[in-house]
LOVO-984542 format. One line per 5 residues: number of its first residue (from 1); their letters; for each residue x, y, z of C-alpha. Coordinates in steps of 0.02 Angstrom, whole numbers. Each point is the difference from the previous one (the first is absolute). Layout:
N
NUM	a	X Y Z  ...
//
This chain:
226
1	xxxxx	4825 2873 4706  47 192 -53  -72 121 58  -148 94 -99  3 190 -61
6	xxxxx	-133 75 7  -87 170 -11  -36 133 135  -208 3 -34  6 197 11
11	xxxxx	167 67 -42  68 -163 -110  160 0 58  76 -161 8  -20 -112 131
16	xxxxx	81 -150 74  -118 -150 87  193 -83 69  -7 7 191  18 117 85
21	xxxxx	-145 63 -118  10 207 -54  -143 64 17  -184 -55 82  -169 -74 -95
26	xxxxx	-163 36 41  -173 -101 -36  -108 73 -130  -178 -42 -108  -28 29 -172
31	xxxxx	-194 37 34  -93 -11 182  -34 -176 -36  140 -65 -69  129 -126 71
36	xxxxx	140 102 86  177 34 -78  181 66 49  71 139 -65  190 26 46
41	xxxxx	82 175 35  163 100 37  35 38 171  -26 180 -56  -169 -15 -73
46	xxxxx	-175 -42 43  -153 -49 -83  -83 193 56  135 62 -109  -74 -56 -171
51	xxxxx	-85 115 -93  -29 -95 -138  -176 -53 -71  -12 -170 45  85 47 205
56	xxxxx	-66 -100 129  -102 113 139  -41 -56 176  -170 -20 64  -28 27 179
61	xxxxx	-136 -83 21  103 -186 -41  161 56 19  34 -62 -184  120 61 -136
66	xxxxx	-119 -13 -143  27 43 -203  -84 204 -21  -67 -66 -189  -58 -158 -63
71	xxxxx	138 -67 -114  -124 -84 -114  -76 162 -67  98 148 77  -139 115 40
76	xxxxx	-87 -105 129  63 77 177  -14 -125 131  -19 130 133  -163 97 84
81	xxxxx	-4 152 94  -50 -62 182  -174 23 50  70 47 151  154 117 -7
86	xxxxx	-30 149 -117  158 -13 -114  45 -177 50  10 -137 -113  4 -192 23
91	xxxxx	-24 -129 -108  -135 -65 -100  -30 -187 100  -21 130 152  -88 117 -70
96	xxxxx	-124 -121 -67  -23 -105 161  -53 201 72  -128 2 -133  -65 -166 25
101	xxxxx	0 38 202  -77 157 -20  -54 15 -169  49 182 -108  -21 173 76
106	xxxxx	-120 132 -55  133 115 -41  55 -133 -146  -163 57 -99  22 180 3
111	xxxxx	68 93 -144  206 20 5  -12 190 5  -118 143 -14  -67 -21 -180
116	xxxxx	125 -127 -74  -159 -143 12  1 -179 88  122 -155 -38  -54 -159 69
121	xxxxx	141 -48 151  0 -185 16  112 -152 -25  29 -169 -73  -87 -128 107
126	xxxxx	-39 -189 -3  -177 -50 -16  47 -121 138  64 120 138  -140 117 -40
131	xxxxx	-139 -127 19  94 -85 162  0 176 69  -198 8 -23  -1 113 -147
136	xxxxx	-139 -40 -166  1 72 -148  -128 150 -35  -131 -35 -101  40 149 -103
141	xxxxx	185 48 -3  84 -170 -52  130 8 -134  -40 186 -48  86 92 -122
146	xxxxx	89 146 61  -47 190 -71  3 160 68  -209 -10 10  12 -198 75
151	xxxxx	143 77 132  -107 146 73  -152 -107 4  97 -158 63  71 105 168
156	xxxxx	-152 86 26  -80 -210 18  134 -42 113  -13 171 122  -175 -25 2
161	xxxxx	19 -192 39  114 56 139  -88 110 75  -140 -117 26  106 -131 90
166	xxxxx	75 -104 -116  186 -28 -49  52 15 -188  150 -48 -84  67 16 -178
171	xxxxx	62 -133 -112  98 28 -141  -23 -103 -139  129 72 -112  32 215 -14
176	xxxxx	117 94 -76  142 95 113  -91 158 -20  -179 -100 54  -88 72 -126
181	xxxxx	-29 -160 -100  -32 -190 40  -131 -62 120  -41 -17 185  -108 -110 81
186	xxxxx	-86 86 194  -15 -121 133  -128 46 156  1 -84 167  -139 63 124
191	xxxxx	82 45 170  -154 -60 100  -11 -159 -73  96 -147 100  -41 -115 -131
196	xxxxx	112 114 -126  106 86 129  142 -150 20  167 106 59  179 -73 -16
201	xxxxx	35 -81 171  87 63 144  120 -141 -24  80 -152 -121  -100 -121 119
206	xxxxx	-149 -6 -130  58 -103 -141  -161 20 -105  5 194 21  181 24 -34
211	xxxxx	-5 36 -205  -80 145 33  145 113 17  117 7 -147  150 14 134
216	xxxxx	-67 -157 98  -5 -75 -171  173 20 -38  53 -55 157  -68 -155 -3
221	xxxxx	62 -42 -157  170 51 69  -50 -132 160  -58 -135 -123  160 -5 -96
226	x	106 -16 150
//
């Protein structure tokens, strides 16, 4: 069989997959939840080195190689600034199994900057891993349109829900890349209430408990196609 040519993933040059191969691959994901790929490259480059739109970044937090942008739609980033590093960011699947841990901070609902108003910070959840997580819908604030009036009056709900013990998180339905149009849905879990309080587990040992983390979710697929 001859060998196959193919392209260096950051730099394009031309590569060789005849033994002994030029050049390394590494693993990558299209999207957090997607089945992983490989990507090869020149012995010179690596996959830190693309600058492009569509690069892959590293999260920390699952030591993945994961697409920046959602190739579907291009504006979709599939990364989050960690709620716990100040400039750090990981990816979405982490970022949401955080949320559902721990539900949103306070500082999500307060305006961007002195004067400049309130976006609503949230993300695009399942109904599923929400519910399994103990979150319901509120009453109120279920597939709201966004406007500037909803968005200051939507925050100032959630900091006040917050402040009185319970845990809120955002759902986007559908919103624009600015956020300034589409719809969000606010999910409340009370952190006093066993009944609603059910955490991710410590461990895989609990199969019934283990789709609520998007990242335990996409391992198992992994471990049921095996």
């Amino acid at each position: 069989m001859s060998a196959q040519v193919i392209e260096c993933f950051v730099c394009t040059a031309d590569l060789c997959t005849a033994d002994p191969f030029g050049g390394h691959t590494e693993t990558v994901y299209n999207n957090p939840y997607s089945d992983p790929r490989e990507v090869h490259l020149c012995d010179d480059c690596h996959l830190e080195d693309d600058n492009s739109e569509f690069s892959f970044w590293h999260c920390d937090r699952c030591d993945r190689y994961i697409c920046q942008r959602n190739l579907g739609n291009g504006y979709q980033t599939w990364f989050k600034r960690d709620p716990f590093g100040a400039d750090d960011l990981i990816c979405c699947a982490c970022y949401q199994e955080d949320r559902l841990k721990n539900g949103q901070s306070v500082d999500d609902f307060l305006p961007t900057t002195a004067g400049a108003g309130y976006s609503i910070q949230g993300d695009f959840y399942e109904d599923g891993d929400l519910e399994k997580a103990g979150f319901t819908k509120h009453p109120e604030w279920r597939h709201t349109k966004v406007s500037s009036g909803t968005a200051e009056a939507y925050c100032i709900e959630a900091r006040d829900l917050i402040d009185n013990g319970q845990a809120v998180i955002t759902q986007y339905r559908n919103l624009s890349i600015f956020g300034d149009e589409g719809y969000v849905t606010m999910w409340v879990r009370s952190r006093t209430d066993q009944n609603l309080k059910r955490r991710c587990p410590p461990s895989d040992d609990d199969d019934e408990d283990k789709a609520c983390s998007p990242v335990k979710r996409l391992h198992n697929q992994d471990d049921d196609n095996e």
